[in-house]
ZAVO-291500 format. One line per 2 residues: number of its first residue (from 1); their letters; for each residue z, x, y of N, C-alpha, C. Coordinates in steps of 0.2 Angstrom, whole numbers, padded with zeros to 4 digits. Atoms other than C-alpha are relative to their C-alpha. Last residue first. Layout:
# ZAVO-291500
NUM = A = Z:X:Y:Z:X:Y:Z:X:Y; ...
***
This chain:
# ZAVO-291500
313 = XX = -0002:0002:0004:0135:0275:-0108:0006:0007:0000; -0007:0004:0001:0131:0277:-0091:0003:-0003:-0004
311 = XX = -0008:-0003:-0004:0123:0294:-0091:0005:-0006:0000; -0001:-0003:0004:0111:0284:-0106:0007:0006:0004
309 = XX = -0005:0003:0004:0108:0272:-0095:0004:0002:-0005; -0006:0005:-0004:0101:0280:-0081:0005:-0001:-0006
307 = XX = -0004:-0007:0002:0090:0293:-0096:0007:-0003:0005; -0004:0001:0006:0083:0276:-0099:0004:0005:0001
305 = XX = -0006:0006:0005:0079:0270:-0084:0004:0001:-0005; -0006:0000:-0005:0072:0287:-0079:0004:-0004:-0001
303 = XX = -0004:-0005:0003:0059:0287:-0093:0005:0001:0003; -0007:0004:0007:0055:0267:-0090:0005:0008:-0001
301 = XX = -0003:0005:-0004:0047:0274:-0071:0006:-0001:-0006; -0008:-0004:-0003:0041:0288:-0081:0002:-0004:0003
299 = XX = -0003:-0005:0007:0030:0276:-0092:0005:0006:0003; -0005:0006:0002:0026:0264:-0075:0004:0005:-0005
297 = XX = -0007:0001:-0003:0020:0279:-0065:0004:-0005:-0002; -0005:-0003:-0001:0008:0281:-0080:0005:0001:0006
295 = XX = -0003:0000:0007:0002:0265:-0081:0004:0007:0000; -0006:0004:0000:0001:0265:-0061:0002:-0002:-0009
293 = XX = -0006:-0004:-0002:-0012:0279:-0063:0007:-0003:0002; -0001:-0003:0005:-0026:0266:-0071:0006:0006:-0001
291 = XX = -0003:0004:0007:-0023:0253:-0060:0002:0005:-0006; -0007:0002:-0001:-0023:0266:-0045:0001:-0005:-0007
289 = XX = -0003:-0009:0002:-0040:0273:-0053:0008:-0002:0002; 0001:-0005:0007:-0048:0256:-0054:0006:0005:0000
287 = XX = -0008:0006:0003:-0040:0249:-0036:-0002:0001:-0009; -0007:-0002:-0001:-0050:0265:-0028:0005:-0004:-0004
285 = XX = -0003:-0006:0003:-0065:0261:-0037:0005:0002:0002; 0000:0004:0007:-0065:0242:-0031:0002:0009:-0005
283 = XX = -0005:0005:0001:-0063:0248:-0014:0001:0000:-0007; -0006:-0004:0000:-0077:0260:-0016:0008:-0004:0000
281 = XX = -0001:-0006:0007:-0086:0247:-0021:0003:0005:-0001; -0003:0002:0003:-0084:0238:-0005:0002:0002:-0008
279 = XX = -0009:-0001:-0002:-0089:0250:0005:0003:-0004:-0005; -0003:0008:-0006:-0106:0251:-0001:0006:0003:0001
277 = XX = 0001:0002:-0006:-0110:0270:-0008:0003:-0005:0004; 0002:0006:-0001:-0106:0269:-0025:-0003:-0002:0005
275 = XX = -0002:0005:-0007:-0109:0288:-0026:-0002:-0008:-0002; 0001:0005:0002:-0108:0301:-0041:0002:-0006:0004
273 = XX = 0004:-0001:0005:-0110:0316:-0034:-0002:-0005:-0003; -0003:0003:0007:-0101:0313:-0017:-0006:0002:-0005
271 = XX = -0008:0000:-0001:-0101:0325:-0001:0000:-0003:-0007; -0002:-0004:0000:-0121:0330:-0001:0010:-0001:-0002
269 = XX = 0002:-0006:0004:-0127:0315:0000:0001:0007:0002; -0006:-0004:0004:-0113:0301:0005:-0005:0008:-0003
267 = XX = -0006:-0002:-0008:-0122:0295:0023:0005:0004:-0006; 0002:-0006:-0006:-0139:0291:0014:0006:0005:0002
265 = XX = 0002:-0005:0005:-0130:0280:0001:-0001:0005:0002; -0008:-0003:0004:-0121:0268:0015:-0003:0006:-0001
263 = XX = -0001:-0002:-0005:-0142:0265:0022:0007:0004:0002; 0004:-0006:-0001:-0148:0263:0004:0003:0003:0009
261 = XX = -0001:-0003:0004:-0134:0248:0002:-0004:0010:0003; -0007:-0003:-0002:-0137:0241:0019:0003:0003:-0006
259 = XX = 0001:-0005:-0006:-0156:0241:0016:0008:0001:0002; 0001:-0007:0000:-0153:0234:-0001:-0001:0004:0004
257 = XX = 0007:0000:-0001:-0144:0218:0004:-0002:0008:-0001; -0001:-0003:-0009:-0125:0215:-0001:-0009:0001:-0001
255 = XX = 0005:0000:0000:-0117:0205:-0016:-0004:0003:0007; 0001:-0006:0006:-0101:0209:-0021:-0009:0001:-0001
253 = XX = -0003:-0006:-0002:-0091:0202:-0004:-0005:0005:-0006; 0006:0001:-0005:-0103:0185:-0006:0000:0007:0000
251 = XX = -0004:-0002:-0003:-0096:0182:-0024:-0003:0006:0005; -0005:-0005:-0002:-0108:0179:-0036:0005:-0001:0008
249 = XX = -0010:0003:0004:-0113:0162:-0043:0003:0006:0004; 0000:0006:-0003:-0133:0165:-0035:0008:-0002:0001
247 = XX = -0004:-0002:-0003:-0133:0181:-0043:0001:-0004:0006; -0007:-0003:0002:-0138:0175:-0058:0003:0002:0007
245 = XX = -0004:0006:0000:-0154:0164:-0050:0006:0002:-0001; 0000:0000:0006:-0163:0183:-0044:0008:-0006:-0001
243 = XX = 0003:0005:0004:-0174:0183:-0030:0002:0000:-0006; 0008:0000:0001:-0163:0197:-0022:-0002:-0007:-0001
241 = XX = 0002:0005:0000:-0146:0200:-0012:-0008:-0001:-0002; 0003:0002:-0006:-0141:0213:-0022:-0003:-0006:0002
239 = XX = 0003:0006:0000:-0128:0217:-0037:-0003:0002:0007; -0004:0007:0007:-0120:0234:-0044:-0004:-0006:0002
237 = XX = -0002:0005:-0001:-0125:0250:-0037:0000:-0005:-0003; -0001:0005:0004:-0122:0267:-0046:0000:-0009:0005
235 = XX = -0001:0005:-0004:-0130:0282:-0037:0003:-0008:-0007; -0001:0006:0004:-0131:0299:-0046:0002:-0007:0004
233 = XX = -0007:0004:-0005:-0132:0313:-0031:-0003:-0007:-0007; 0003:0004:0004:-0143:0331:-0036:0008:-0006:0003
231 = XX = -0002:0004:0000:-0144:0343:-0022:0001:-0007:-0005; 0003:0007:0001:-0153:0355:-0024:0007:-0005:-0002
229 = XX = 0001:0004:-0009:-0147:0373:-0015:-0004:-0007:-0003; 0007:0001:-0002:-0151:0383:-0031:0000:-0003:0008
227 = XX = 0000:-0007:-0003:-0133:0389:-0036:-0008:-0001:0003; -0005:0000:-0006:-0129:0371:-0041:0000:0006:0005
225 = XX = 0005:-0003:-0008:-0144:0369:-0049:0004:-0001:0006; 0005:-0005:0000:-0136:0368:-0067:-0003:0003:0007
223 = XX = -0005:-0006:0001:-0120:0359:-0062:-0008:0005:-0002; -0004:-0003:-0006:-0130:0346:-0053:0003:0006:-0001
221 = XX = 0006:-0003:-0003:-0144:0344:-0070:0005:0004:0006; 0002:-0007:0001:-0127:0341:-0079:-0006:0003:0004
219 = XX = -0006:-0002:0001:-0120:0327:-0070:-0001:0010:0001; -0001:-0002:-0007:-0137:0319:-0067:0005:0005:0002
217 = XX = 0006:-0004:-0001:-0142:0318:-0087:0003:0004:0008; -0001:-0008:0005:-0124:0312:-0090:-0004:0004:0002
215 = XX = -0004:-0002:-0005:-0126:0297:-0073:0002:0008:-0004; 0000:-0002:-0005:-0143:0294:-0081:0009:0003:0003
213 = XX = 0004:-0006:-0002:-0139:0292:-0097:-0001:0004:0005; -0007:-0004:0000:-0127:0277:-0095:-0004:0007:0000
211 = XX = -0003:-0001:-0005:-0142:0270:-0092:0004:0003:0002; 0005:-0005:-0006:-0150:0273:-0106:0001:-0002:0007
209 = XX = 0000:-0010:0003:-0136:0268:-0118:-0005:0003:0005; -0006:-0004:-0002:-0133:0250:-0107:0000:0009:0000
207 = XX = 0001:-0002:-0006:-0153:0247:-0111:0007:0003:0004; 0004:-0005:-0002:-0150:0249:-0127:-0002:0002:0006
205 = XX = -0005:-0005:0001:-0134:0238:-0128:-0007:0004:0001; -0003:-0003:-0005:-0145:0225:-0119:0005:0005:-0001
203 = XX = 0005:-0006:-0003:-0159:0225:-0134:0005:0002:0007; -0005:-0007:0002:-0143:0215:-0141:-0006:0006:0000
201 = XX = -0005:-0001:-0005:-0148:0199:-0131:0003:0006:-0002; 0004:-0004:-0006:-0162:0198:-0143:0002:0002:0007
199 = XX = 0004:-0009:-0001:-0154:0199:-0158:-0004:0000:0005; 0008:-0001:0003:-0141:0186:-0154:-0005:0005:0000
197 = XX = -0004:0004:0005:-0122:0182:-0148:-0008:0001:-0005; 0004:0000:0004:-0116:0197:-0138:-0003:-0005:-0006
195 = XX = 0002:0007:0002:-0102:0194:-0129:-0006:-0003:-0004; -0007:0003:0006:-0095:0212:-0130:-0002:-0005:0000
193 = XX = 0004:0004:0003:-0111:0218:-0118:0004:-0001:-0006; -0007:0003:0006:-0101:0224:-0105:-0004:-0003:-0002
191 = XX = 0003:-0002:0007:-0117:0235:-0095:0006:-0001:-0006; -0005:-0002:0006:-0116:0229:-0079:-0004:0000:-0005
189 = XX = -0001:0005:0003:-0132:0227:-0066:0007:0002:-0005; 0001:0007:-0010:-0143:0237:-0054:0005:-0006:-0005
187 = XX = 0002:0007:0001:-0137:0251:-0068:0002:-0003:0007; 0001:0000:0004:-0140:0270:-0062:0001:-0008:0000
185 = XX = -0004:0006:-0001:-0150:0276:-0047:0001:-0003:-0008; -0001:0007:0009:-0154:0294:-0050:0004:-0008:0002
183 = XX = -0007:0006:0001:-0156:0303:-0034:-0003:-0004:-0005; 0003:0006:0007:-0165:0321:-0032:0006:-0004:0000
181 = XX = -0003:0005:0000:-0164:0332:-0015:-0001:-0006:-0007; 0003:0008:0003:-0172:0347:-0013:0005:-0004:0000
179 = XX = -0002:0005:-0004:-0168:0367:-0007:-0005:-0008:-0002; -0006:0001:-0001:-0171:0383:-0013:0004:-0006:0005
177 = XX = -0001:0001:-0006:-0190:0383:-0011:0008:-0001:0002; 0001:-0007:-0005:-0193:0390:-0026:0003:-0001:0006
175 = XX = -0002:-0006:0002:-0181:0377:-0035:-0001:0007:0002; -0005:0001:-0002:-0189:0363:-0027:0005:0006:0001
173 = XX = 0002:-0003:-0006:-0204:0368:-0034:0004:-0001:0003; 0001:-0006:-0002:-0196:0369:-0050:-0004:0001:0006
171 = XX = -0005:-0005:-0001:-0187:0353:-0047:-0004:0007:0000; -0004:-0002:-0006:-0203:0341:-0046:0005:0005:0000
169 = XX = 0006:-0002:-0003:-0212:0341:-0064:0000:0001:0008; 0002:-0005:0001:-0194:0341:-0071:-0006:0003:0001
167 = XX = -0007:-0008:-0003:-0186:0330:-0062:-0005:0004:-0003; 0002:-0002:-0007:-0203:0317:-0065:0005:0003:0003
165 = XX = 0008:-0005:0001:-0203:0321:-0083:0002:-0001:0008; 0000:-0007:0004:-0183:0315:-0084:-0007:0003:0000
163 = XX = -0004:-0003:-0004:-0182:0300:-0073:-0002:0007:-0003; 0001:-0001:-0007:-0197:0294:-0082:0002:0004:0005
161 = XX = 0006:-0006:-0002:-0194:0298:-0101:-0002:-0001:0009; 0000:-0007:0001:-0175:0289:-0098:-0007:0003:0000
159 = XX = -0007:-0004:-0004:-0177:0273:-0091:0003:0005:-0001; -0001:-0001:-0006:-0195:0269:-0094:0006:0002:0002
157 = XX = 0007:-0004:-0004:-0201:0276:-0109:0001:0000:0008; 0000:-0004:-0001:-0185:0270:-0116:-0004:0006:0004
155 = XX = -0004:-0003:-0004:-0186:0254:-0113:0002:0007:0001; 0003:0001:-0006:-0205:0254:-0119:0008:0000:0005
153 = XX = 0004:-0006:-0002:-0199:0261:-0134:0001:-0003:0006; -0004:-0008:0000:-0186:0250:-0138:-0004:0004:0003
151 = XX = -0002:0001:-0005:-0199:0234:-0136:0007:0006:0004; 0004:0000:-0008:-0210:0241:-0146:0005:0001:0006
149 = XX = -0001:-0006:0000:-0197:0242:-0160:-0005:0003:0006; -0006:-0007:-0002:-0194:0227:-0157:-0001:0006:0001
147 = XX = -0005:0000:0004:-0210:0219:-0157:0006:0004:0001; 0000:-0008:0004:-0218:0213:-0142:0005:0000:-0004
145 = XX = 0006:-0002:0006:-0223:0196:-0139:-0001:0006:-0005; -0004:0003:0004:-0206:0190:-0127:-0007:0002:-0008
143 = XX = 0002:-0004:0004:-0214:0204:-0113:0004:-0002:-0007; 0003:0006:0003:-0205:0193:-0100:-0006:0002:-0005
141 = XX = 0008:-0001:0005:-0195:0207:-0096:-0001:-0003:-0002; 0007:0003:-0004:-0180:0200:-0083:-0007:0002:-0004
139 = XX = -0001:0008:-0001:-0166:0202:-0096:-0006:-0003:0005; 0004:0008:0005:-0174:0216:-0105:0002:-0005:0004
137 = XX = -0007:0005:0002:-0170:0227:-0088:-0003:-0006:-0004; 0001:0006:0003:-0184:0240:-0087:0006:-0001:-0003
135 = XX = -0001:0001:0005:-0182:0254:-0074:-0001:-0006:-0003; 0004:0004:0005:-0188:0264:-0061:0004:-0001:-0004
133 = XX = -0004:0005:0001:-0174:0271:-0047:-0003:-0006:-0005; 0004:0001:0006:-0179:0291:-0048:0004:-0007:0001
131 = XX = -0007:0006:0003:-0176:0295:-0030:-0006:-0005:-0004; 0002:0003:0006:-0186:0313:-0027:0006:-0007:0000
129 = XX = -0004:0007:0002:-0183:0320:-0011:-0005:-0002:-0004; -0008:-0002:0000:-0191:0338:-0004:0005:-0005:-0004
127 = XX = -0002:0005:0002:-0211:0336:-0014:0009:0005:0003; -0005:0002:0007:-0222:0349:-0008:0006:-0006:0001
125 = XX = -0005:-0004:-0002:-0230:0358:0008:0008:-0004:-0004; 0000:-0006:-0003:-0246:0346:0005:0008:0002:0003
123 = XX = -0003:0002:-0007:-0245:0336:-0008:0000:0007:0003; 0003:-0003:-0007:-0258:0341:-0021:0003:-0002:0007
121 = XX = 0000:-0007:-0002:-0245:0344:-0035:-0005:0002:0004; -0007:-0003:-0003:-0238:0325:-0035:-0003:0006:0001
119 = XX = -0001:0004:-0007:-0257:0317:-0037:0006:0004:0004; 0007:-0002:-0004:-0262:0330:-0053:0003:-0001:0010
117 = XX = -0001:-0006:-0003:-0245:0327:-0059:-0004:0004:0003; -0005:-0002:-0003:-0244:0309:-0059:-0001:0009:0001
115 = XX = 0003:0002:-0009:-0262:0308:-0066:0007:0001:0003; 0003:-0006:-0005:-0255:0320:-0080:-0003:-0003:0005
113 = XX = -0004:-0007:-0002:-0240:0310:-0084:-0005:0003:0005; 0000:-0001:-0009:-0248:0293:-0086:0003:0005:0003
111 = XX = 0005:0001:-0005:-0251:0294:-0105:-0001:0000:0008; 0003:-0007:-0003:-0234:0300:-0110:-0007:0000:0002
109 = XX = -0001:-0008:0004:-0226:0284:-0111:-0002:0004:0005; 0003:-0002:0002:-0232:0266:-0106:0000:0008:-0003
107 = XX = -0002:0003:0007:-0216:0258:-0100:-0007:0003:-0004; -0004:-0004:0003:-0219:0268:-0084:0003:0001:-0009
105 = XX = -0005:0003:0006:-0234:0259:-0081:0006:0004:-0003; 0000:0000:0005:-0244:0267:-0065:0007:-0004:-0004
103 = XX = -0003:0007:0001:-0250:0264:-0046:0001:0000:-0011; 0000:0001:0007:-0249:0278:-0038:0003:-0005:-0001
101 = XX = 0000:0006:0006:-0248:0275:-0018:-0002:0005:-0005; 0006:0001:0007:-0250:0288:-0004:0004:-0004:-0004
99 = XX = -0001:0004:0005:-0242:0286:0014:-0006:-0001:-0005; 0007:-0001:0007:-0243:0298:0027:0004:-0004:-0003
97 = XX = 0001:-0001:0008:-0233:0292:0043:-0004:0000:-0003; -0002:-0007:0000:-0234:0294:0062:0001:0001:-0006
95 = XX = 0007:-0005:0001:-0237:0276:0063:-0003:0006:-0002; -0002:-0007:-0002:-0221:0270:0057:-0005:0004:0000
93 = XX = -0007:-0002:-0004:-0221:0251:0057:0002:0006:0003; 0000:0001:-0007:-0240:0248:0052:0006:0001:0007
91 = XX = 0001:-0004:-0006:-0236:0262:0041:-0002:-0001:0005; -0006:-0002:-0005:-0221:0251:0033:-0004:0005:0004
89 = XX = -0005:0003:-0004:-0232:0235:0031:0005:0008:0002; 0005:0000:-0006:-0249:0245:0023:0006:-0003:0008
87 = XX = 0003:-0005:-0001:-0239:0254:0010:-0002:-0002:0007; -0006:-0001:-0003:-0230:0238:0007:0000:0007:0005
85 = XX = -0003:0004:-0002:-0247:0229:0001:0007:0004:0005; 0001:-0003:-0006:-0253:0244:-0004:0001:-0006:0006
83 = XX = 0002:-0008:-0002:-0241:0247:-0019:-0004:-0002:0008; -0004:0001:-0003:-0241:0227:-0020:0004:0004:0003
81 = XX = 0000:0004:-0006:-0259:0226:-0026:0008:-0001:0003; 0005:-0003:-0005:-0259:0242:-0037:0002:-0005:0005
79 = XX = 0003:0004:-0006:-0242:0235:-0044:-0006:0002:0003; 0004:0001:0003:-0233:0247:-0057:-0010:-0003:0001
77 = XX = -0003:0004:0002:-0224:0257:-0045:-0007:-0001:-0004; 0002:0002:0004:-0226:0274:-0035:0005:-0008:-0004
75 = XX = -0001:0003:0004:-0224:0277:-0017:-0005:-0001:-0008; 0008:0002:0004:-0227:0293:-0010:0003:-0006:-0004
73 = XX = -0002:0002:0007:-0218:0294:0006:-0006:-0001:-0004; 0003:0003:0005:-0219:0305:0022:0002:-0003:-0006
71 = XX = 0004:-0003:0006:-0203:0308:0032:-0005:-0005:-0004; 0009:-0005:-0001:-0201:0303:0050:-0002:0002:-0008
69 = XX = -0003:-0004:0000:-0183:0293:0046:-0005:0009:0002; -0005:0000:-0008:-0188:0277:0049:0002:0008:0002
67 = XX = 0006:0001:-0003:-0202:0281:0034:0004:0001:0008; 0004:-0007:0000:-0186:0287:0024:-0005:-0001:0005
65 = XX = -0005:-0004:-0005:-0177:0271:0028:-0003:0005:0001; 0000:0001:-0005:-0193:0261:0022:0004:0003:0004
63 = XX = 0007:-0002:-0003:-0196:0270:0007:0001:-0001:0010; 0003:-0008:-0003:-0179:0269:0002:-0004:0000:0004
61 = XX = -0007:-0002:-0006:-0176:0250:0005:-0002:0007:0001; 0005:0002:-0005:-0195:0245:-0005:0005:0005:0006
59 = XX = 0007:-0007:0000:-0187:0257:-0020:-0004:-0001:0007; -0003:-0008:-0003:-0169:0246:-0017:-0007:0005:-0001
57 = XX = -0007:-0001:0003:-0179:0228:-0020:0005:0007:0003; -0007:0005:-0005:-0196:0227:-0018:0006:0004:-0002
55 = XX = 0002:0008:-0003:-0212:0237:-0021:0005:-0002:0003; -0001:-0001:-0009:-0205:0258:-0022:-0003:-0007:0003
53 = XX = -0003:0007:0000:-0198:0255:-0041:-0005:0000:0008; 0001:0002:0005:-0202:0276:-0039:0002:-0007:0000
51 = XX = -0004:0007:0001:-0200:0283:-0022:-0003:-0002:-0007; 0004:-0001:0005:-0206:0304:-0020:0005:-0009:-0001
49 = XX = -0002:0004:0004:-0203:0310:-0003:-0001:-0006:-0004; 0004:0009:0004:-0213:0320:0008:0007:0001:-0004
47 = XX = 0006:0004:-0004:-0211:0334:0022:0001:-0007:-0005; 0008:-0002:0004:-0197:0345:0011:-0003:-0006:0006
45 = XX = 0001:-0003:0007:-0178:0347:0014:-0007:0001:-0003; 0001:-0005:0000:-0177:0348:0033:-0002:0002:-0008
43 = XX = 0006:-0001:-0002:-0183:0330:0034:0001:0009:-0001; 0004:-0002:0005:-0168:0324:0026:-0006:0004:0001
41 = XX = 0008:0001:-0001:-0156:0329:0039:-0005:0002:-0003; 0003:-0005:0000:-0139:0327:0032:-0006:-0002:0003
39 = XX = 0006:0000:0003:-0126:0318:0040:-0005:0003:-0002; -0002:-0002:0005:-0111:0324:0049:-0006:-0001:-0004
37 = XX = 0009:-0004:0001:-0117:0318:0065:0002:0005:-0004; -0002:-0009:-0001:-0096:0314:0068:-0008:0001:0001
35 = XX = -0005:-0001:-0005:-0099:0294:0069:-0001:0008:0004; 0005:0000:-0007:-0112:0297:0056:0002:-0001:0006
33 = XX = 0006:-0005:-0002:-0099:0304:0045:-0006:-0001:0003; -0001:-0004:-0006:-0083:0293:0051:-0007:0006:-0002
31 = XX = 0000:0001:-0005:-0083:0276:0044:-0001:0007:0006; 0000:0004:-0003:-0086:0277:0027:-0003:-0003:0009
29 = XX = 0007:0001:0001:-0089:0293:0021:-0002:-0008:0002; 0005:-0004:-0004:-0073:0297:0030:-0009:-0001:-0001
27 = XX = 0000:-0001:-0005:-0062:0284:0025:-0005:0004:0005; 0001:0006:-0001:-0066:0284:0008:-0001:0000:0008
25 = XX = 0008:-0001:0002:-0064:0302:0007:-0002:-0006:0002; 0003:-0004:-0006:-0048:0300:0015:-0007:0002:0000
23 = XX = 0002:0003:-0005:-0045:0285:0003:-0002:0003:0005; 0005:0006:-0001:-0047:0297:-0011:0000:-0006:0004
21 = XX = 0008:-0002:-0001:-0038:0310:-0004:-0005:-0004:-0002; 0001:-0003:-0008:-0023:0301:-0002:-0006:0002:0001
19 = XX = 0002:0004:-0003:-0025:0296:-0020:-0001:-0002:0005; 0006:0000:0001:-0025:0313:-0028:-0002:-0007:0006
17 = XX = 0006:-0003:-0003:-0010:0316:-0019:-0008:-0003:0000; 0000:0003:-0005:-0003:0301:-0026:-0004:0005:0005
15 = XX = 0003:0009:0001:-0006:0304:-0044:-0002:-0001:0009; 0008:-0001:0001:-0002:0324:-0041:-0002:-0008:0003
13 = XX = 0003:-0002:-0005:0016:0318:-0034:-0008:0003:0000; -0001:0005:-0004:0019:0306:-0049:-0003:0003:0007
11 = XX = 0005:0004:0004:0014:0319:-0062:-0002:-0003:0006; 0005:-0004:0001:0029:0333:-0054:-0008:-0004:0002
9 = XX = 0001:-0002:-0009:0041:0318:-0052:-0007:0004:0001; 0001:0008:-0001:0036:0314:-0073:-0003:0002:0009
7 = XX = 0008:-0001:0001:0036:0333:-0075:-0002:-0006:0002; 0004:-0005:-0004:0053:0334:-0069:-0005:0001:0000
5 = XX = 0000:0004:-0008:0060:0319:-0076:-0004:0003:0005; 0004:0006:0000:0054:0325:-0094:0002:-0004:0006
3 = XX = 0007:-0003:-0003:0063:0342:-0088:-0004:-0005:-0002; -0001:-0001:-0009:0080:0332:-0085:-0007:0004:-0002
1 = X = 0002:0006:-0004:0078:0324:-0103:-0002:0002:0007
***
């Protein structure tokens, strides 16, 4: 019983270590890395950067930090008229920028690769930042005509084949040039789909499984080109203040605006691999991992009472 005390104690001072560190972290990617000028300077990693979603919402956010930030962007979306529409608002902002547009369907497959590769491989002095944030969420696709099996496809065309041709028609330049940056954004939305009550609402378990994908794909690509100098960073935000009636009911603390999200994000690359960014979410992951580590502080907690009571018997 006294070495099941001492592995307990043991347990308990990891636990808490680990904890300490994870608020120090918190603390610092919070409040203290542009403070210090710890931040990375994107512009060392390549001239251009590559936005995908790039019309509204967190793809419009990138575009426009990076543009603030002197680096070229290429925006791609589906939109030709809202491609040049945002093209024209951030270079009336940042004169000194290039701005190209593609305008393609992600949901369409392997037929829009080779224009993507044509456009991506005559940038001049290469692609340094890739941020892959395209995706198709059934709940807002109003694409009620297609078949199922259609409709699979076209999720997967967009949130797995995208992220995934465009790492791999980007990284090996990246690769020579020992140095890049690639960010996977994963669900803009949760993925508990336990209340499930009809087959059309259960196309949202497929969109959860390609989700989930990215932060596996991102994981592993990081341990692959760890020795390369590329940087890979999985992003998971949760709700923004958009155009969208659902998030109307949220709570004020969980809903935040995409330029203050992307502007957090920035400030974790290089330190975190899988970043919530906001502040708030980190909060929410600290009280996660405490909930889950105070089960076990409770279970050596009972083993101590009992071996109490067992000297007092």
């Amino acid at each position: 019983m006294t070495f099941v005390i001492v592995v307990g104690w043991v347990i308990f001072t990891l636990i808490v270590v680990k904890l300490l560190y994870s608020v120090s972290r918190f603390i610092y990617s919070v409040y203290l890395i542009a403070a210090l000028g710890h931040s990375l300077d994107l512009r060392r990693y390549g001239p251009w950067a590559v936005v995908t979603g790039a019309t509204d919402g967190l793809g419009e956010a990138y575009a426009r930090k990076l543009a603030s930030l002197g680096m070229n962007i290429v925006l791609i979306d589906q939109s030709h008229s809202k491609l040049q529409e945002v093209a024209y608002e951030i270079k009336r902002e940042y004169r000194t920028v290039h701005i190209r547009t593609i305008a393609v369907d992600f949901t369409e497959g392997q037929s829009i690769y080779p224009l993507l590769r044509f456009e991506l491989a005559n940038l001049p002095s290469g692609v340094g930042l890739l941020i892959n944030i395209i995706g198709m969420d059934v709940s807002l696709d109003p694409s009620a005509e297609l078949t199922p099996d259609d409709k699979i496809q076209k999720i997967i065309n967009c949130n797995i084949m995208a992220m995934t041709r465009l790492t791999n028609m980007l990284l090996p330049g990246m690769i020579q040039k020992q140095r890049g940056i690639i960010i996977n954004v994963g669900p803009l939305r949760g993925t508990d789909f336990s209340n499930l009550t009809n087959t059309s609402e259960s196309y949202n378990l497929v969109y959860g499984a390609t989700k989930a994908f990215v932060e596996k794909f991102s994981r592993d690509l990081a341990a692959e080109c760890r020795q390369d100098g590329i940087i890979i960073q999985s992003t998971m935000p949760k709700m923004f203040a958009m155009n969208i009636s659902a998030l109307k009911t949220m709570p004020f603390l969980c809903v935040h605006t995409p330029d203050a999200y992307v502007e957090a994000n920035l400030l974790t690359l290089g330190m975190e691999f899988t970043a919530t960014a906001y502040w708030i979410y980190n909060i929410l992951v600290l009280t996660k991992k405490w909930k889950k580590n105070k089960k076990i502080i409770t279970y050596f907690r009972f083993v101590i009472h009992i071996k109490r009571n067992i000297n007092n018997i």
